[in-house]
GUVOPA-361880 format. One record per residue: residue in one letter; x, z, y of N, C-alpha, C, O, CB in turn. Coordinates in steps of 0.05 Angstrom, whole numbers, plus 5000, padded with zeros to 4 digits. Glycine has a CB too. Layout:
N
> type n.u n.w n.v ca.u ca.w ca.v c.u c.w c.v o.u o.w o.v cb.u cb.w cb.v
> a X Z Y X Z Y X Z Y X Z Y X Z Y;
...
//
This chain:
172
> type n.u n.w n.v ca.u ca.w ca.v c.u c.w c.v o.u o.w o.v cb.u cb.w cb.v
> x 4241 1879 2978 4218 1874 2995 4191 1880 2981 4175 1892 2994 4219 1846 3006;
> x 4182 1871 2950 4169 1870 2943 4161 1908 2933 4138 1918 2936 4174 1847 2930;
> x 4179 1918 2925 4180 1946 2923 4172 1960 2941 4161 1981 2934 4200 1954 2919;
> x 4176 1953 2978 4180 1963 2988 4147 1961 2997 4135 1982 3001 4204 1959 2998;
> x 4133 1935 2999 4104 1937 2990 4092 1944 2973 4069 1952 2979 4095 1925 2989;
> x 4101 1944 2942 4084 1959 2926 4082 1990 2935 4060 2000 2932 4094 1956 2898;
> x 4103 2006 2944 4102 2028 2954 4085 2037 2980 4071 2057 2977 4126 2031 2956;
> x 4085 2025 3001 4067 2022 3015 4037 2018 3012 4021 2032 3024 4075 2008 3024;
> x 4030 2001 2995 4008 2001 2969 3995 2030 2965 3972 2037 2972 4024 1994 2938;
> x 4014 2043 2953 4015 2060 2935 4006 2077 2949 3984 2086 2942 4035 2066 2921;
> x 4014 2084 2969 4018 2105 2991 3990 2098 3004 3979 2120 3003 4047 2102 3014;
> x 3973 2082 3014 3959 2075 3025 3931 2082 3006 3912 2094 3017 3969 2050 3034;
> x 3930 2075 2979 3908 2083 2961 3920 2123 2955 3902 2139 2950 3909 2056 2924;
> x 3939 2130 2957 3937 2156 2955 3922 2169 2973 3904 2185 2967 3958 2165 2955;
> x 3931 2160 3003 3917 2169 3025 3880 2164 3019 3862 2182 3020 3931 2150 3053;
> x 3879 2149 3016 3849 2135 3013 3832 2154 2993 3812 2167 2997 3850 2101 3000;
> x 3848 2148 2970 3841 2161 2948 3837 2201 2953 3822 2213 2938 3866 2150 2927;
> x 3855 2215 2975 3856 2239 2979 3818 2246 2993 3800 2261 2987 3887 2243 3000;
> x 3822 2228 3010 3799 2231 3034 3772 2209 3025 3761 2199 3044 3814 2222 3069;
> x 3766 2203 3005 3745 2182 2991 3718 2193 3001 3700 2178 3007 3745 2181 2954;
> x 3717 2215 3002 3695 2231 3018 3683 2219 3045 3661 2221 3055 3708 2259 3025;
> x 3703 2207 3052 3703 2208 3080 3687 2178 3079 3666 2178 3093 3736 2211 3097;
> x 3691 2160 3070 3682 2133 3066 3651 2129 3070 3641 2112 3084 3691 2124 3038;
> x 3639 2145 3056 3612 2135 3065 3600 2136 3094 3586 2116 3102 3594 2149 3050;
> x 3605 2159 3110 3606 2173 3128 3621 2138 3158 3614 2123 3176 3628 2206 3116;
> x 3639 2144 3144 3653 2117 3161 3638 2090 3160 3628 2079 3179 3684 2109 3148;
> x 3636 2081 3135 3625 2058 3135 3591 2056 3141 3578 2035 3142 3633 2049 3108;
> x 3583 2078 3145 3556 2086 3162 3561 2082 3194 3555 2064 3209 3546 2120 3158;
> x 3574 2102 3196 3578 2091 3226 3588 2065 3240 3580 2055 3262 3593 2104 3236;
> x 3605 2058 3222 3616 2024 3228 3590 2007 3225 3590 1986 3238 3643 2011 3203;
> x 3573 2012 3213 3542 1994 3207 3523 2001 3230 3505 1987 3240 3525 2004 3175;
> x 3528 2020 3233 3510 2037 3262 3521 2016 3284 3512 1994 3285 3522 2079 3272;
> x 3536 2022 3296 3562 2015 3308 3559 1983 3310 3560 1972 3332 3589 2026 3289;
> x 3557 1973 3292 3554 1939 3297 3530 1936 3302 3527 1919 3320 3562 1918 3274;
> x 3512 1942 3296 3482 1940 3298 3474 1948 3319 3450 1951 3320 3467 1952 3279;
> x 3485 1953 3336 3479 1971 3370 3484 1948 3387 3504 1934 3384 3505 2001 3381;
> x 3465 1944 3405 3470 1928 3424 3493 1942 3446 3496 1965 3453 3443 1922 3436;
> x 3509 1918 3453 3529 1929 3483 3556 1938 3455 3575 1923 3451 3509 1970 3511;
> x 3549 1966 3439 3569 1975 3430 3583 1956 3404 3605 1961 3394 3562 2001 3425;
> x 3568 1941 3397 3578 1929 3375 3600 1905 3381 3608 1891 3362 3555 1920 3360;
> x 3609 1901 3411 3626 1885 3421 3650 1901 3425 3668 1888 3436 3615 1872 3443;
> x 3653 1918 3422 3676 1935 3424 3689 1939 3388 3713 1945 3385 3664 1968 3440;
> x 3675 1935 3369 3682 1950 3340 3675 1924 3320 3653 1917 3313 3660 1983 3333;
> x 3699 1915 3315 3695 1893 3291 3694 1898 3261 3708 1887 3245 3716 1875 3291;
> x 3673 1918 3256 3667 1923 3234 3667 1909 3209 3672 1922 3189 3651 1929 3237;
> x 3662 1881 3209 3660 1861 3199 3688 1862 3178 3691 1869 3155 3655 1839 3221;
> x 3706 1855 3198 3738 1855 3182 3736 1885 3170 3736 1886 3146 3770 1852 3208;
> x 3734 1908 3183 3737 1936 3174 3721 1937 3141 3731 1947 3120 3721 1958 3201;
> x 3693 1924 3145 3682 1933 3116 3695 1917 3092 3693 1926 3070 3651 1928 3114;
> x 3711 1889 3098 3721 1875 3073 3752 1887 3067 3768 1879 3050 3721 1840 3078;
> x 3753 1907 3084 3787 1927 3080 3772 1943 3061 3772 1940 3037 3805 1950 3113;
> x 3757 1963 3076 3742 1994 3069 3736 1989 3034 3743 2003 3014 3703 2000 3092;
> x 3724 1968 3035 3713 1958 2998 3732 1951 2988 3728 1947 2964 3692 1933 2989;
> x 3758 1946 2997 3780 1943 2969 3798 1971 2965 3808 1983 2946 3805 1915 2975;
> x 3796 1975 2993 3818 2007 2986 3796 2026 2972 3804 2045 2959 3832 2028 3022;
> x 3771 2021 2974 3757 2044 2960 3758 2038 2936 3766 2055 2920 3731 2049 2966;
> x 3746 2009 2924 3747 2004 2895 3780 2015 2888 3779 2030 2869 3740 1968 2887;
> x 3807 2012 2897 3825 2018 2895 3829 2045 2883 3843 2053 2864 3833 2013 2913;
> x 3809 2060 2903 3813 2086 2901 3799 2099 2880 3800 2123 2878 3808 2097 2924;
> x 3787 2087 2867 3765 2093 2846 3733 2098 2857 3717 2111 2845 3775 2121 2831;
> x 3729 2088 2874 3694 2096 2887 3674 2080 2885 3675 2060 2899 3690 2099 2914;
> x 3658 2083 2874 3631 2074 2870 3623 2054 2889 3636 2056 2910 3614 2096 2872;
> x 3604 2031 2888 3600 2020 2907 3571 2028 2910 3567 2029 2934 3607 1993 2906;
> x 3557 2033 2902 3527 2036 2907 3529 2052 2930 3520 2043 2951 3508 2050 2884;
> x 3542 2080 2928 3530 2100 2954 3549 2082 2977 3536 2076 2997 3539 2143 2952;
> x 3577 2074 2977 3580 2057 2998 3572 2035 3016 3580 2033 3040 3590 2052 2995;
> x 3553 2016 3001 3544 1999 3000 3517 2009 3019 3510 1995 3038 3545 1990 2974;
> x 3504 2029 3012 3473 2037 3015 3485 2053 3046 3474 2047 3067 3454 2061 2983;
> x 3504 2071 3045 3515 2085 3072 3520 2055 3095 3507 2050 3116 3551 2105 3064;
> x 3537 2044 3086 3533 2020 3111 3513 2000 3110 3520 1976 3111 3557 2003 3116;
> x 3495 2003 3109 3460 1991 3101 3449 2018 3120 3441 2018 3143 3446 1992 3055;
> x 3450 2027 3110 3430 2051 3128 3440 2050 3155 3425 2046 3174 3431 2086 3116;
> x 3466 2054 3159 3480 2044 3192 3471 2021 3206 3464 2015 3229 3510 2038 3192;
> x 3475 2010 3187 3461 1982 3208 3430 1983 3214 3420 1976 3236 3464 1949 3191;
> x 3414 1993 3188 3390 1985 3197 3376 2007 3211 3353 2003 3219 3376 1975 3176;
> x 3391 2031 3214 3384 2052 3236 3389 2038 3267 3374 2037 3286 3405 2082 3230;
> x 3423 2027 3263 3425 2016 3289 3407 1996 3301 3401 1998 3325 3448 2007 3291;
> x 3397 1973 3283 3379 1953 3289 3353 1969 3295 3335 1959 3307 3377 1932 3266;
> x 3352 1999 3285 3324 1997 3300 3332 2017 3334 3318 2020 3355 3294 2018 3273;
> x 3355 2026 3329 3351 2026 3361 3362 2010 3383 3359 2019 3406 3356 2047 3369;
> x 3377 1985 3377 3368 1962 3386 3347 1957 3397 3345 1957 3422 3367 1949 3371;
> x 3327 1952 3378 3289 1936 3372 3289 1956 3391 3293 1947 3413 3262 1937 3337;
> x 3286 1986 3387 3272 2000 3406 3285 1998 3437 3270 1993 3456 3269 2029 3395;
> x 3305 2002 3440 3319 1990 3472 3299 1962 3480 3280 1963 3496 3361 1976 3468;
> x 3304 1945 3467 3295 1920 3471 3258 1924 3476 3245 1909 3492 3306 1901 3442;
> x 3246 1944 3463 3222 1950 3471 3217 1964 3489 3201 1955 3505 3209 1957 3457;
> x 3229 1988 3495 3223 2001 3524 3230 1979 3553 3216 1975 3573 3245 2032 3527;
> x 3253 1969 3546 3270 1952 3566 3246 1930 3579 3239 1926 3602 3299 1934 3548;
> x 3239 1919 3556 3234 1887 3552 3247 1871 3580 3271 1864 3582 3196 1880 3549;
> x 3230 1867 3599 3240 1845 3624 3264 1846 3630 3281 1828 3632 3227 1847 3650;
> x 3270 1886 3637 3291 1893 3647 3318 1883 3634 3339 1880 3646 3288 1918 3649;
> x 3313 1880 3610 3346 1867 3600 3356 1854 3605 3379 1856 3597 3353 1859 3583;
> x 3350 1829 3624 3362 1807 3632 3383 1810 3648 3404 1797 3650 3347 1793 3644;
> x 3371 1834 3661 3385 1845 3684 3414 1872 3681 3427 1882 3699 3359 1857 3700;
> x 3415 1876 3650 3431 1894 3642 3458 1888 3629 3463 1866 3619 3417 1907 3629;
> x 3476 1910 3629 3504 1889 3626 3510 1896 3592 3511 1917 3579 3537 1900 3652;
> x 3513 1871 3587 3526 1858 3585 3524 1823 3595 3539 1806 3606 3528 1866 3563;
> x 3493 1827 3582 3467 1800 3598 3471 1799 3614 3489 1782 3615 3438 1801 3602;
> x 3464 1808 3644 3477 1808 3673 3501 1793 3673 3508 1782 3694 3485 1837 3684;
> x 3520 1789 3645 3542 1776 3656 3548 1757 3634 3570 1751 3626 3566 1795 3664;
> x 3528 1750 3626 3528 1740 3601 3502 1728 3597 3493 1743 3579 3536 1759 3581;
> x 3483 1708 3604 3452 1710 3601 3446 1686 3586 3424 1677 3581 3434 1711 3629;
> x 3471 1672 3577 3472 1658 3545 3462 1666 3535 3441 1653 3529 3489 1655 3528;
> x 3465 1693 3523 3471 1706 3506 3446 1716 3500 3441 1719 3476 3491 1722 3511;
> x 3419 1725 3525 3387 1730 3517 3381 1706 3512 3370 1702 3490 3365 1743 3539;
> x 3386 1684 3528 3376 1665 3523 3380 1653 3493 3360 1651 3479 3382 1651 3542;
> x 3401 1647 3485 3409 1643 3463 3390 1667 3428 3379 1664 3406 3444 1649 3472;
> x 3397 1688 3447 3380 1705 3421 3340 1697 3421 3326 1691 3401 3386 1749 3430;
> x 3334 1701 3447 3316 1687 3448 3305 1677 3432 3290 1688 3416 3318 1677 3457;
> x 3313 1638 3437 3315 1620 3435 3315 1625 3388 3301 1621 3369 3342 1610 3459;
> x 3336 1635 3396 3344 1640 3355 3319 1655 3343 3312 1654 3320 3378 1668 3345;
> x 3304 1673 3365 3290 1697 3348 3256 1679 3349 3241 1680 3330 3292 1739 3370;
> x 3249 1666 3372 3227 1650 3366 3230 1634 3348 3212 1631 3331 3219 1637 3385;
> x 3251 1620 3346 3251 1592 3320 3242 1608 3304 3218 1604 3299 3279 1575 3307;
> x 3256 1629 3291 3263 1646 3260 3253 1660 3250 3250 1662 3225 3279 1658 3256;
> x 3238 1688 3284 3224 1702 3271 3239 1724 3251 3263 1729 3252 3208 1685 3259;
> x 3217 1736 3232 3227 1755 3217 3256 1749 3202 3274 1765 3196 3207 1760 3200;
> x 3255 1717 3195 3283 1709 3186 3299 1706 3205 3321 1703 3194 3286 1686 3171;
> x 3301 1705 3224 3320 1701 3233 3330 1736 3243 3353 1741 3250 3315 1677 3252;
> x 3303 1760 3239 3321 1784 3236 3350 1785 3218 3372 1793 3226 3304 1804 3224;
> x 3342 1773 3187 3358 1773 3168 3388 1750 3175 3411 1752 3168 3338 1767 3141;
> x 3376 1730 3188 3393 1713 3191 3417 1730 3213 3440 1738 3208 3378 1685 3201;
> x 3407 1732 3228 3426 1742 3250 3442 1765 3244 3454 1780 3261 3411 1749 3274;
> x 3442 1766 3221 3454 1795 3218 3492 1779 3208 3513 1791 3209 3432 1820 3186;
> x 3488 1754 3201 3513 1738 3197 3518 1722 3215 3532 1703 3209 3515 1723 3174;
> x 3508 1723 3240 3516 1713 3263 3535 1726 3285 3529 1723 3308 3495 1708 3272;
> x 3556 1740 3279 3568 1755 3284 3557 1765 3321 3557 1789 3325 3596 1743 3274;
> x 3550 1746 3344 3536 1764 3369 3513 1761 3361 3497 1776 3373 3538 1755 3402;
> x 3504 1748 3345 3475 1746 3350 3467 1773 3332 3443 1777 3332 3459 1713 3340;
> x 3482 1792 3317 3471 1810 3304 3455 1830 3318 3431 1834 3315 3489 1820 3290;
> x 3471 1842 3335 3454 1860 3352 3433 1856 3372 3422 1875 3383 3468 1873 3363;
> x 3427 1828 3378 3410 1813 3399 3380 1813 3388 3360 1822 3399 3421 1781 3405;
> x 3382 1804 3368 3363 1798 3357 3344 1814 3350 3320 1810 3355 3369 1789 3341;
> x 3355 1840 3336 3338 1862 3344 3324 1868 3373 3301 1876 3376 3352 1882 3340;
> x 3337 1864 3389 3338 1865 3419 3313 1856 3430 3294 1868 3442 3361 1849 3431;
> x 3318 1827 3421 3302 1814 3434 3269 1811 3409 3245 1808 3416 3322 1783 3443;
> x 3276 1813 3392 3252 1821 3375 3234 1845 3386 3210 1843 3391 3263 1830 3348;
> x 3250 1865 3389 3237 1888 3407 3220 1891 3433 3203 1908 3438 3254 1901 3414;
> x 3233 1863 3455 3231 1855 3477 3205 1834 3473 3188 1829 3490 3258 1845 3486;
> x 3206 1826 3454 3178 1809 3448 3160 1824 3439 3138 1813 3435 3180 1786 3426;
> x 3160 1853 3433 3144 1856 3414 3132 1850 3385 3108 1851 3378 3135 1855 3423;
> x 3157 1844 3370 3146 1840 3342 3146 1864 3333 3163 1882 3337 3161 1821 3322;
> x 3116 1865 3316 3106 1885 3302 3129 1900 3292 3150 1886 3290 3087 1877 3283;
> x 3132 1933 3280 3145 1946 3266 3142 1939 3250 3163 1927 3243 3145 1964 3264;
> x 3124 1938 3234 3116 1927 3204 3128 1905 3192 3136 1900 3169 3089 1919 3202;
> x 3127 1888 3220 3145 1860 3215 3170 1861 3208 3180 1853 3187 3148 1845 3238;
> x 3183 1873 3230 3221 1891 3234 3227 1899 3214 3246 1891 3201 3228 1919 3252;
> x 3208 1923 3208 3236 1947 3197 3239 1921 3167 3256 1903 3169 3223 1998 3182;
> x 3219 1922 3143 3233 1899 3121 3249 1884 3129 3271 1886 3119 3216 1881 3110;
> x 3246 1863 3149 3261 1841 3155 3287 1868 3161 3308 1868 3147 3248 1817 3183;
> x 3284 1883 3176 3317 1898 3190 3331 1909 3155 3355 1908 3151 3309 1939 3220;
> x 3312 1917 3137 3324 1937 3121 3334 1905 3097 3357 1903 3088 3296 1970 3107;
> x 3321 1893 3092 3332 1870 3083 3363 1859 3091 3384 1858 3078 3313 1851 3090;
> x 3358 1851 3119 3386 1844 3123 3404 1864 3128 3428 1859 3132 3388 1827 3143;
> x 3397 1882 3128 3426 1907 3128 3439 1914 3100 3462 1923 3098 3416 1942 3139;
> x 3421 1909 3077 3426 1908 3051 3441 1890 3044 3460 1895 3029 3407 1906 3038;
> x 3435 1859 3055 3443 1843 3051 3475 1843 3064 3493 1840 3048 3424 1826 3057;
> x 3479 1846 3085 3506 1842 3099 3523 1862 3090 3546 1856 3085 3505 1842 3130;
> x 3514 1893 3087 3535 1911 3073 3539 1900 3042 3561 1907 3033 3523 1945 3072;
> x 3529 1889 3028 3536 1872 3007 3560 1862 3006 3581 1865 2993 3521 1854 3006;
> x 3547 1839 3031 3567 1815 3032 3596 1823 3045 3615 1807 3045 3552 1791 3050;
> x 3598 1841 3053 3629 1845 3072 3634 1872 3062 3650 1881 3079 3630 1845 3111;
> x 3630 1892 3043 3635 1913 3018 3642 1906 2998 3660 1915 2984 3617 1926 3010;
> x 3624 1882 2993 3622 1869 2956 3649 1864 2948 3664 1875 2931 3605 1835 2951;
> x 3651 1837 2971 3688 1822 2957 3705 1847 2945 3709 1850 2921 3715 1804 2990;
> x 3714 1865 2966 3740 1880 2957 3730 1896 2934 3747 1901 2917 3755 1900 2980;
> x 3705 1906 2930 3705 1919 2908 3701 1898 2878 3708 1904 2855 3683 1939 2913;
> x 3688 1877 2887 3690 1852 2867 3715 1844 2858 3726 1844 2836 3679 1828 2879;
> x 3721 1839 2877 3748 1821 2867 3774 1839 2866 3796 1830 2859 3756 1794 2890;
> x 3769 1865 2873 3798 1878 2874 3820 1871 2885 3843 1872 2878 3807 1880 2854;
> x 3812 1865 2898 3843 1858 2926 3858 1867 2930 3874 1858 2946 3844 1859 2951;
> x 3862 1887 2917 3885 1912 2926 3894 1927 2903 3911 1945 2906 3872 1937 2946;
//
């Protein structure tokens, strides 16, 4: 049994290890992808990036450009979020997912007045509240100036935190 996983193992960092190319590219879009309002409820990136960072360290790959590729996904996606959330503003209430769900503005809301620019950074470990917040930041009108740091902060921060472990600790 145990053979029969180390082999599987094996097979799995070969594959990985063949196509390593491909990783930054992916773990960009998976950061895009969560950071998108509406679409980031379909794609649990979250689990995907603490896989992606051990089979890569596995595979021999660098973490910096991985790390910085799903950082740039997110905080591209958070800004078109912010910007939905700014053309939209009122209209969102009325749009679906909100339409069927209006916790969920309310709730981001509610999180993005307390917090503010922190709570851009905060919400990015709030697993719904990640993409809202931009949203509704946008929908309020907080300054760009304000956003993008607070957005490029916490996208740094969260591709860290769910990349880091597997290449830290070697899991694989």
């Amino acid at each position: 049994m145990l053979a029969t996983i180390d082999s599987f193992k094996q097979a799995v960092i070969s594959v990985v290890s063949e196509h390593i190319a491909l990783a930054e590219p992916l773990v960009f879009v998976l950061g895009f992808a969560e950071s998108i309002v509406f679409v980031s409820l379909l794609v649990p990136s979250t689990i995907l990036f603490l896989a992606i960072g051990g089979l890569h360290y596995s595979a021999g790959g660098d973490f910096v450009p991985l790390w910085l590729a799903g950082a740039a996904g997110a905080f591209l996606g958070d800004i078109l979020s912010y910007s939905v959330g700014r053309y939209f503003k009122a209209e969102l209430a009325n749009t679906w997912p909100l339409s069927r769900k209006p916790e969920w503005f309310v709730l981001a809301r509610s999180f993005f007045h307390k917090w503010g620019a922190l709570g851009i950074i905060l919400s990015k470990f709030l697993g719904m509240m990640r993409p809202f917040v931009p949203l509704v930041a946008g929908a309020a009108q907080m300054p760009w100036t304000t956003f993008l740091p607070a957005s490029a902060v916490s996208a740094l921060l969260w591709a860290a935190a769910f990349l880091g472990p597997g290449h830290g600790l070697a899991l694989f």
